[in-house]
N, C-alpha and C positions, 0 to 999 in steps of 0.2 A: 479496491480502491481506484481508479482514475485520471487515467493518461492518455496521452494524446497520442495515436500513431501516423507516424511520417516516413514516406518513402526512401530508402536511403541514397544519396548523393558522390558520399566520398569516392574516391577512384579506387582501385584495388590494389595499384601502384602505391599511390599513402600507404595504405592500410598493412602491405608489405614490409616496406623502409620503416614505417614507425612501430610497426611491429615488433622490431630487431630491435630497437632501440630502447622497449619498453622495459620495466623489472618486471619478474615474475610472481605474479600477485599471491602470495602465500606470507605474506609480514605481519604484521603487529597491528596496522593501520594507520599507519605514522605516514607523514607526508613527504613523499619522495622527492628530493633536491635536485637527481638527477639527472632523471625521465623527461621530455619535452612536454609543453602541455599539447592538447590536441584536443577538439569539440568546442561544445561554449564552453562560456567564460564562467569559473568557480563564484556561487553568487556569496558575498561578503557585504554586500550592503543591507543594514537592518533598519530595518522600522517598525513602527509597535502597530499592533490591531490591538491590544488591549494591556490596558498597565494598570494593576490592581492587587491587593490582599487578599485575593479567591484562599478559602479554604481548599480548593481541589480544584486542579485546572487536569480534565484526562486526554481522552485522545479526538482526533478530528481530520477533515480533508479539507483540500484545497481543490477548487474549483475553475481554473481560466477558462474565461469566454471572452474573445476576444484581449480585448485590453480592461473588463471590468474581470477581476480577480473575488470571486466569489470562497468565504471562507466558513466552515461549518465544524465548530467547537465547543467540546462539554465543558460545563465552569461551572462551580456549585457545593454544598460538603457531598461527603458523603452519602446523607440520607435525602439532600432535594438539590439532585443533580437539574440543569439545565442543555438544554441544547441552544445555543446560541450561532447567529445569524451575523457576518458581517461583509461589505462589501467593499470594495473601491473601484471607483470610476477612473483611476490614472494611474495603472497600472503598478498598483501598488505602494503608491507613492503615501496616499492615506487610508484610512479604516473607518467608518461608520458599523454601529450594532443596528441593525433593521428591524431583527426579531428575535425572539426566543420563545420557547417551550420546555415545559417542564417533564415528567415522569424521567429524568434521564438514570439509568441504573448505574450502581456504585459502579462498575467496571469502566462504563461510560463511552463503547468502541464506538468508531461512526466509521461509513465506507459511504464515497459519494460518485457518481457519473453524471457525464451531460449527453442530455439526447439530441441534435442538431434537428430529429424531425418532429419535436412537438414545441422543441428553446423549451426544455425543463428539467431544470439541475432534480437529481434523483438520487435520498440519502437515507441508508439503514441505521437504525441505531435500536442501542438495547432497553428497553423501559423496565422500571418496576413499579408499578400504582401501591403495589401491596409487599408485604416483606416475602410473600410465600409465590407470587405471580410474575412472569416475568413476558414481556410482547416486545415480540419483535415488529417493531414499529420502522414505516414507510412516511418520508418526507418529502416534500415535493414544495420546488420553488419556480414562479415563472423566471427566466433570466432574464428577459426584455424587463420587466417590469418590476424584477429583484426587491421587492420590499416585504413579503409575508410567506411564514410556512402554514403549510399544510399539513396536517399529518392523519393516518391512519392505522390502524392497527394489523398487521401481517396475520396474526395468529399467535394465541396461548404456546408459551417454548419457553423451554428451560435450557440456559446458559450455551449457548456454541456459537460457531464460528457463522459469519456470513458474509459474503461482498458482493457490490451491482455494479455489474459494467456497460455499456452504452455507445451506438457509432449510428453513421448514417445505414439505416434501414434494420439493422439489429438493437436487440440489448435481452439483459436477462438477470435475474438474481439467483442467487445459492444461498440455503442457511440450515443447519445442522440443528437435530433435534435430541438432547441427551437423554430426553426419555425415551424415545422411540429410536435411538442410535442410528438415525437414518442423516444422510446429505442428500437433500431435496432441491431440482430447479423448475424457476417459477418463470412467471410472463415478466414482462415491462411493460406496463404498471401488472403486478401479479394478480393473478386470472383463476392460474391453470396449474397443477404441480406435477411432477415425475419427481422419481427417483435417482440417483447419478449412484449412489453405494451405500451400504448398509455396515451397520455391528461398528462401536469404537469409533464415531466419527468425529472432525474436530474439533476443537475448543477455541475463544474466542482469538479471530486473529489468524487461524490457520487455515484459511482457505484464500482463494483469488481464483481471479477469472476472467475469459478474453471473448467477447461475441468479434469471432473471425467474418464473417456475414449473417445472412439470412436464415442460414441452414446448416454453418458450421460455428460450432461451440465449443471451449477450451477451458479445463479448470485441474488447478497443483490444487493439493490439500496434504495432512498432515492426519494418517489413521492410526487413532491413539491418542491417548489422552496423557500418558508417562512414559516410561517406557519398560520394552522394545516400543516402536514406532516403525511409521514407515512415512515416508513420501509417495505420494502416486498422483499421475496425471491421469488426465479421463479427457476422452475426446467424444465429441457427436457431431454426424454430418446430417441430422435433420432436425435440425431445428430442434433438440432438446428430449426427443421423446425416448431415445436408446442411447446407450452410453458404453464405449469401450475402457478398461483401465487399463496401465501399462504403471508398474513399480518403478519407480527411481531409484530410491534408496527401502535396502529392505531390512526390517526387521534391528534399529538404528537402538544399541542399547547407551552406548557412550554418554548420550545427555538427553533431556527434553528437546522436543521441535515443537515452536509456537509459532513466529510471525513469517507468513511467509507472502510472497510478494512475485508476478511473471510479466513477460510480456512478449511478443510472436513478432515475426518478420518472416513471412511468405514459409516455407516447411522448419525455419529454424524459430526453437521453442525456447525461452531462456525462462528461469526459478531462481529465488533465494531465499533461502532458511533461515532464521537463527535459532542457533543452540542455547537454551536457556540455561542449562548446566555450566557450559566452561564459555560462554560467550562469544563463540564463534562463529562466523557465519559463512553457510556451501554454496558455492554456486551453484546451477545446476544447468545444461544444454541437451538439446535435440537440433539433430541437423537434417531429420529426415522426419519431419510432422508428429514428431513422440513416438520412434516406433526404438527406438533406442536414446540411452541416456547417456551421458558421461559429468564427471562429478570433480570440485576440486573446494578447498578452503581458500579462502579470497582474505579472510581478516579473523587474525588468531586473539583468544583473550579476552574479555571486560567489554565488550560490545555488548549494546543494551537498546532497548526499545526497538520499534517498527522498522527492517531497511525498507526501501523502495528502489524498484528494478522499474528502470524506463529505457527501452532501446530508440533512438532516435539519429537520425542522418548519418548511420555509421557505427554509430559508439551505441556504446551499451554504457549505463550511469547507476551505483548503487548508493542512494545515500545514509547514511546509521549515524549514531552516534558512538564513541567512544570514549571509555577512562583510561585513565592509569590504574584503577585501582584505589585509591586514595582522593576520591572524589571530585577530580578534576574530570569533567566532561565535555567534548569539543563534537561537533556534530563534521564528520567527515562526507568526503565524494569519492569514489571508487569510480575509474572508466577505462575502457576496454575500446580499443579499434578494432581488434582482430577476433570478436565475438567470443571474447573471452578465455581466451588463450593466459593474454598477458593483464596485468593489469597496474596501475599507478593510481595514487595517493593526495589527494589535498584536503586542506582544511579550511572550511568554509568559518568555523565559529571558534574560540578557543574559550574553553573554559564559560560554560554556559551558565550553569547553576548547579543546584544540588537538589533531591525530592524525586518528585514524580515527574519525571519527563518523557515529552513524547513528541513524534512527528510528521509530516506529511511532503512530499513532494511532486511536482508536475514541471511538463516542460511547455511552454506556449510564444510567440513574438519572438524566437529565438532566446527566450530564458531561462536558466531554470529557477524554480521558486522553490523555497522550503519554508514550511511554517512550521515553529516548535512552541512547545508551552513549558513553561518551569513552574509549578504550584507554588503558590504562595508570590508570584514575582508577576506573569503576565503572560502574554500571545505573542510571536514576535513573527516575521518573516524576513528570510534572506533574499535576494535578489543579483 
C-alpha cells in the first residue's frame, strides 16, 4: 500500500527521555491518559468523500500528492463492484468522484503508490468479469491532470495477495498466484516477472513491499494460507531478479496471519500483522537490514481490519481499528519514538459504525490522513 518516506529529525536525546516515559505497548489498545503525546497531531477532524446507501463499500488507498489527496475506493454489491476515483484539491477539505470503473471483485482489495518520475498514481486491484475468472488488474492515473482511470489487465489469477510501491527512480509490484502457489515480482508499469518464493503463498492482503532504490527491494509476506503460517521477509539488491528469505516468525499455529503492512529507515526494517483469530496485532523489527528479527504484541483482542505501519521523522505510527467486542468500533494510532520498544495509545474516531469496515492511511504536509469506509453509511477521512 503507500507511504511517504522521510528522513528522520528527532534528537536521540527526545527519543531517550520520552522513551522512559512511555507505557509498554502490550494493552488492550485503549488510549493512554498517561503517556505525553509526541509526533503529529492524532487526526480527529472528519470529513466525507462519500455519503451514501452503498450496498458494499470494501477496501481502498489513499494517495497525497502534494496538497491534492487522491483517494481510490471500492463501492458497489457484491456482484458489480466498482472501483471508484475521488480527489480533493484542498487538502482534504472536500471530495469530488472523477471516475470509476467497474469489474471490481466481491473481495474488493486495492493497494495504490505514486511515482514522482512519470506524476502517476499506480493502483492494483482485484477483478472478476466472470464468476470463474479473476485479473489482477493495473490502474493508472495522471496526478497533474487527476480526472480519468486507466486500466489494464495484469494477467489471468486466482485470489492472493498483492501490493505496488513507488519512489523517486524505483518502484515495483508483487502479486501471488494460488494456482501456481508462486509470489511473483514485476516492472513498474509491469513488463517483466521473477519469482521472490514459491509453495503456500499469500492471500489477499498479506504481502507489502519497499522499493529501497534502483537496485534494492524489500518485501514481509505471510506463507500460508491457515495455519501453521509463517512470516518471512525477502530482500534483493538487484533490482528484483534474485531474492534472499529470512523467517520472522515461524511456523505461527495460535491464529491466522492476514493484513500485513512495513516500512524501512536506512538498515532498520519495521512489520505488522494481524492475527485474524484472536485479533491481535505483532510488531515485527530488524535493526540490521533483515538479517535478524525480533517480535512483540503492540495491541491484544478485537482488532479488526487493515493496520498501517508508516515510520516518519522519528516515530513509527500503527493505525487499526478496534472493538470492545460488542460492536463498538473506534479506529485507533499506535506510536513509537524509540523504534518500537515502547509504545502509546490514542484515538482518532470513537465508535465508527458496524458492517464491513476498512481502512487506509499516509502521512503527507506534516499530516496524517486516514480514510475508512463503513458499508451501508459512506467514505469518511480523518485529518
Amino acid at each position: 500500500m503507500k507511504k511517504l518516506f522521510l528522513p528522520v529529525s528527532a534528537s536521540l536525546l527526545a527519543v531517550s527521555i520520552l522513551g522512559l516515559m512511555m507505557i509498554i505497548g502490550c494493552g488492550s489498545g485503549s488510549t493512554s491518559s498517561s503517556a505525553p503525546s509526541f509526533g503529529l497531531s492524532t487526526p480527529t477532524t472528519q470529513s466525507n468523500i462519500r455519503v451514501a446507501n452503498e450496498t458494499y463499500a470494501s477496501y481502498g488507498a489513499i494517495v497525497p500528492v502534494g496538497t491534492n489527496i487522491h483517494v481510490l475506493w471500492g463501492i458497489g454489491s457484491l456482484a458489480n463492484g466498482e472501483l471508484n476515483y475521488f480527489l480533493s484539491t484542498n487538502d482534504g477539505g472536500t471530495f469530488s468522484r472523477q471516475d470509476h470503473k467497474g469489474k471490481l471483485d466481491n473481495g474488493g482489495y486495492i493497494t495504490a503508490a505514486y511515482s514522482p518520475d512519470d506524476d502517476t498514481i499506480y493502483a492494483l486491484y482485484q477483478g472478476s468479469p466472470s464468476t470463474t475468472d479473476h485479473y489482477l488488474i493495473m490502474a493508472t492515473i495522471d496526478a497533474t491532470a487527476a480526472t480519468t482511470i486507466t486500466t489494464s489487465e495484469v494477467g489471468l489469477w486466482k485470489l492472493g495477495g498483492f501490493d505496488v510501491c513507488a519512489g523517486t527512480g524505483e518502484g515495483f509490484v508483487v502479486y501471488s498466484d494460488l494456482d501456481t502457489a508462486s509470489l511473483d515480482r514485476d516492472d513498474l508499469p509491469p513488463s517483466s516477472s521473477t519469482s521472490i518464493y514459491s509453495a503456500y503463498v499469500p492471500t489477499v492482503g498479506g504481502v507489502a513491499c519497499k522499493a529501497i532504490s534502483s537496485t534494492t527491494e524489500e518485501v514481509v509476506f505471510v506463507h500460508g494460507t491457515a495455519t501453521p503460517a509463517d512470516l518471512i521477509f525477502a530482500r534483493s539488491n538487484n533490482g528484483g531478479s534474485t531474492w534472499t528469505p529470512t523467517t520472522i516468525i515461524n511456523n505461527y499455529s495460535a491464529s491466522a496471519m492476514k493484513y500485513v503492512d512495513m516500512d524501512v529507515y536506512g538498515e532498520n526494517i519495521f512489520a505488522c500483522v494481524l492475527l485474524t483469530g484472536t485479533g491481535d496485532i505483532i510488531f515485527a523489527k530488524s535493526t540490521n537490514g533483515g538479517a535478524n528479527w525480533s517480535t512483540n504484541t503492540i495491541s491484544t483482542s478485537y482488532d479488526m481490519a487493515e493496520p498501517n505501519l508508516i515510520y516518519h521523522d522519528g516515530v513509527l505510527y500503527i493505525g487499526y481499528m478496534h472493538t470492545d467486542g460488542g460492536g463498538n468500533v473506534d479506529i485507533m494510532l499506535a506510536k513509537s519514538n524509540d523504534l518500537g520498544e515502547n509504545w502509546v495509545f490514542e484515538k482518532c474516531k470513537d465508535n465508527v459504525g458496524t458492517g464491513s469496515i476498512h481502512m487506509d492511511m499516509a502521512i503527507a504536509n506534516n499530516n496524517i490522513y486516514i480514510v475508512y469506509s463503513v458499508s451501508t453509511q459512506g467514505i469518511y477521512l480523518l485529518k
